[in-house]
N, C-alpha and C positions, 0 to 999 in steps of 0.2 A: 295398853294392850288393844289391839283390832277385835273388833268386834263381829270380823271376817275372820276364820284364819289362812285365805287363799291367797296370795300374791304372785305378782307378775314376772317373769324373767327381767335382770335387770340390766343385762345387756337387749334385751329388745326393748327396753322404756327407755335407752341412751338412744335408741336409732330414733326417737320420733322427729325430735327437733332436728337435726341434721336433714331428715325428709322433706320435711315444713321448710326448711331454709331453700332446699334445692330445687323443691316444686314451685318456690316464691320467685327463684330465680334465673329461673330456666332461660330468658329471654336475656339477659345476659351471660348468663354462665356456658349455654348452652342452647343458641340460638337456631346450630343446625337443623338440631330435633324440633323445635315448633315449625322449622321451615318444611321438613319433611313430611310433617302430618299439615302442610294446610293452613298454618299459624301464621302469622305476622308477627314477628317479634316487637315492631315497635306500638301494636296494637294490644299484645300482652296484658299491660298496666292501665295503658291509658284510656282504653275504649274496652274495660272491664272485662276482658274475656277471662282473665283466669278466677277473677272473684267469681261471674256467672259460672263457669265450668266448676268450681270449688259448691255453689251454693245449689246447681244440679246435682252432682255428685251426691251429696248431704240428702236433697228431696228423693230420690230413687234411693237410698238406705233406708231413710227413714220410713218409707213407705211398704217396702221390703220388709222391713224390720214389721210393722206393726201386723203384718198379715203371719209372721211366721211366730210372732207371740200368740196370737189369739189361736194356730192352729194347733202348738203347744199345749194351751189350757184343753179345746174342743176333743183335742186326743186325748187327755187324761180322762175327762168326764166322761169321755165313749168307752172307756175301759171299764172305769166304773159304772156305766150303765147295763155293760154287758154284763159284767160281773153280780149283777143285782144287788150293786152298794146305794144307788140313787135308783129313783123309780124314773127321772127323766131331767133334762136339762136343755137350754132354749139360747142361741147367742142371737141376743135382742138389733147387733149389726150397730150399731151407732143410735139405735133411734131416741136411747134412753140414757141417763146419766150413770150407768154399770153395762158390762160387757157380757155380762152370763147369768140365768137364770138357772138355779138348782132346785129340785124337787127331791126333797127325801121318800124314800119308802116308808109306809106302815100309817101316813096320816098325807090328807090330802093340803094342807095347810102349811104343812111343815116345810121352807123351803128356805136356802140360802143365796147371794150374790154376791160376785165375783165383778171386781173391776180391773182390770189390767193398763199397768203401766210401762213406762220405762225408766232406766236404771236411776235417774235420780231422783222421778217422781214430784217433778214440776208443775203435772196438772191434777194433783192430789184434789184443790178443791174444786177442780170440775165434777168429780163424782158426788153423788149424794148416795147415802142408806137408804133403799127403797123400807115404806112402814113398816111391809108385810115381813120383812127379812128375817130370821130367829139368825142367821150368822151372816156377816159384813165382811167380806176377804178383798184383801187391795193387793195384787200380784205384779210385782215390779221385777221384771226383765234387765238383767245388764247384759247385750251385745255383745262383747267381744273385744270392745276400744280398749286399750291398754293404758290411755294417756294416765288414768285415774287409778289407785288399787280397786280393790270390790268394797272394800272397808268403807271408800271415802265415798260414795254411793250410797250406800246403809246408812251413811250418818247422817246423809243429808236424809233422804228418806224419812228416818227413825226420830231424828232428835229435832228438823228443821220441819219436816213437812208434817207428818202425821200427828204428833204431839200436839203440834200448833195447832191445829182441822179440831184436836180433842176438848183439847183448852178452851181455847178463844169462839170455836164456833158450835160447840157441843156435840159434835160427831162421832160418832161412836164407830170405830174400826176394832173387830175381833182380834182379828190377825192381818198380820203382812207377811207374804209369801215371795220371798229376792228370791231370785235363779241365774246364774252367770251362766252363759251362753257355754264359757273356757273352762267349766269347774268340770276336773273329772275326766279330763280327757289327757291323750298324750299330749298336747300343748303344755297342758297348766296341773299335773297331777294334785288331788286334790287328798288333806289328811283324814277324810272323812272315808275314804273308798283304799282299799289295799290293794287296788292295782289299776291302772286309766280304764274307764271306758266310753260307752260311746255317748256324745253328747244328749243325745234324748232322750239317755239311762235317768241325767244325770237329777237327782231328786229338789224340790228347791228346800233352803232354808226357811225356817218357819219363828216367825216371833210373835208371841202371844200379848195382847194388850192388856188391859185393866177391862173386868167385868161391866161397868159402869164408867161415865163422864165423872170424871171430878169436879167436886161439888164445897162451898166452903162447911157443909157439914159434914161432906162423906170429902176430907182432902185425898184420900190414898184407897182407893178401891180395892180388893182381890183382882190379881192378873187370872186371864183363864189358864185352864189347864185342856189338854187333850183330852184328856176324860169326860171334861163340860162343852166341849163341841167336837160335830161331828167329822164336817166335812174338810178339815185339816190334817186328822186322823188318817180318812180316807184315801187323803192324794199322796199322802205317806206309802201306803198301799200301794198303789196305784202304779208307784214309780218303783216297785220294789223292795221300796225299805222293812224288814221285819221289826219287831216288838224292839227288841233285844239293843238296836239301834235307831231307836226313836231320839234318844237322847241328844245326839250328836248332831241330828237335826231341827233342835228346837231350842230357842231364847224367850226370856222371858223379857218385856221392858213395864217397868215399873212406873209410874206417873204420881206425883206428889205436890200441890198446893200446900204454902206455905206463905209465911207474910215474913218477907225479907227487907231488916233495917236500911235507910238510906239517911242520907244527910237532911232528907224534906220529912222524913218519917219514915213508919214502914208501907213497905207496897207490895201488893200482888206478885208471889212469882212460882215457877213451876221447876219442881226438880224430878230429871228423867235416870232412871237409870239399867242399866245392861245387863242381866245375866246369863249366864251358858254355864249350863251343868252346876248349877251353883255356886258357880262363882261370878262376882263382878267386874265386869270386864269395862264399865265406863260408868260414868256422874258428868250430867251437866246440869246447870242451873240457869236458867234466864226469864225475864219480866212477863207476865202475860200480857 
C-alpha cells in the first residue's frame, strides 16, 4: 500500500515517453520545425543544442520552482503571524543551513526551524538542526512532474533520506511536511478533500518522527505526537484544516535499531516503519 494515497492520471503518465521520444527527435522526425524557429537540424545532436535547451529548461524550473516553495511556507507563517499563532518568523535567504526562522509566542526563547526542500529531498544533509530549535521541520515540495507517483517521492524522502540523516548522523528531524504542488485540485482530485480546490488551499501532509535519535539503549524512541509540538499543529490551521480532520493529515514513522543476523554475524540495522491512522501502510529494513 502507498504511503501517498494520491496518484497520477494514467493516461497522462503514458504520454511522457512518447514526448521524450519526439522532443529527442525532432531533427529528424521533424526537421521543418527546428528550421522554423532558427534550429539547424544537423546541429540538434551534435553541437548540443537540444541537451543545452533541455538542461536550461530544467535551470529556469528549478529556479522557479524554489522561490514559489519558500513563498509558500513565508505565506503560511504570515497567516499565522497575523493570526497571533507565532509571535514572529524570519526567512534567513540562503545564509544559513534552514530556510525559516519561527518564534513562538508567550516565551522569548521558544523558537522552531523550517528547512524546505524538493520532492525527493536529495539535499537532506545539507541542512542542519540549528541548537537553539525546540522543533526541527524539513518541508519537501513535490512540483507537479508526473514522471513519478507522490508515493515514490515520500519513500525516498522518508525511508532513504531522513531515516538515514537520523541513523547514521544523529539528526534529529521532528517532522516532515510533503505537499504536491497537483494535490487537491481539479487536475489530481485528492481523497483527503470532498471536492477540488485551489492549489494554495491545498494542506501539506504531515509525518511525525521519533521523539529522540536512536540510540543502542533507547533502540525505538516515542514518535511525536501533535499535541507534543507546536508548530505542525499550527500550519494545519493555517491551511484550513479543522480538529476533526487532523487525522487524514498526519503519519506517523516509526524508527527501530536492532541487530540483524548475517552470515559474518550479527550487524547493525534500522527498521522504518509507516503508519496513517493506525494503520501500517509500509516496513523496511536496511544496514546502518
Amino acid at each position: 500500500m502507498d504511503i501517498l494515497p494520491c496518484r497520477h492520471e494514467r493516461d497522462a503518465v503514458t504520454q511522457i515517453e512518447p514526448a521524450a521520444e519526439l522532443l529527442k527527435n525532432l531533427d529528424t522526425r521533424h526537421p521543418d520545425i527546428l528550421l522554423s524557429a532558427g534550429v539547424i537540424p544537423e546541429d540538434y545532436h551534435a553541437k548540443k543544442v537540444f541537451r543545452s535547451a533541455v538542461e536550461t529548461i530544467r535551470g529556469r524550473f528549478i529556479a522557479s520552482s524554489i522561490t514559489s516553495r519558500h513563498a509558500l511556507v513565508r505565506d503560511a507563517l504570515e497567516r499565522l503571524k497575523q493570526g497571533g499563532a507565532i509571535a514572529d518568523f524570519e526567512h534567513t535567504g540562503g545564509t544559513k543551513r534552514y530556510d525559516f526562522e519561527v518564534l513562538f509566542t508567550g516565551s522569548a526563547r521558544a523558537a522552531a526551524a523550517i528547512e524546505v526542500k524538493g520532492g525527493e529531498g536529495n539535499s537532506i544533509n545539507i541542512s542542519e538542526r540549528p541548537i537553539w530549535a525546540e522543533e526541527f521541520l524539513v518541508w519537501c515540495h513535490l512540483d507537479g512532474a508526473i514522471a513519478n507517483q507522490p508515493a515514490h517521492g515520500a519513500y525516498a524522502i522518508i525511508f532513504n533520506r531522513v531515516t538515514s540523516e537520523l541513523v547514521r548522523r544523529g539528526k534529529r528531524v521532528d517532522a516532515v511536511l510533503i505537499r504536491d504542488a497537483l494535490c487537491g485540485t481539479p487536475l489530481r482530485p485528492c481523497p483527503k478533500y470532498a471536492r477540488p480546490i485551489e492549489a494554495a488551499c491545498v494542506a501539506p501532509d504531515i509525518f511525525l518522527f521519533p521523539q529522540r535519535v536512536p540510540t543502542a539503549e533507547d533502540p525505538k524512541p516515542p514518535v511525536h505526537s501533535l499535541d507534543g509540538l507546536h508548530l505542525p499543529r499550527m500550519l494545519l490551521q493555517s491551511f484550513g484544516v479543522g480538529e476533526v480532520d487532523y487525522d487524514k493529515h498526519v503519519w506517523e514513522v516509526h524508527v527501530e535499531l536492532f541487530q540483524k543476523p548475517t552470515s559474518r554475524g550479527d550487524r547493525l540495522a534500522r527498521r522504518t516503519a509507516v503508519y496513517h491512522q493506525q494503520k501500517k501502510l509500509d516496513e523496511r529494513e536496511s544496514y546502518v
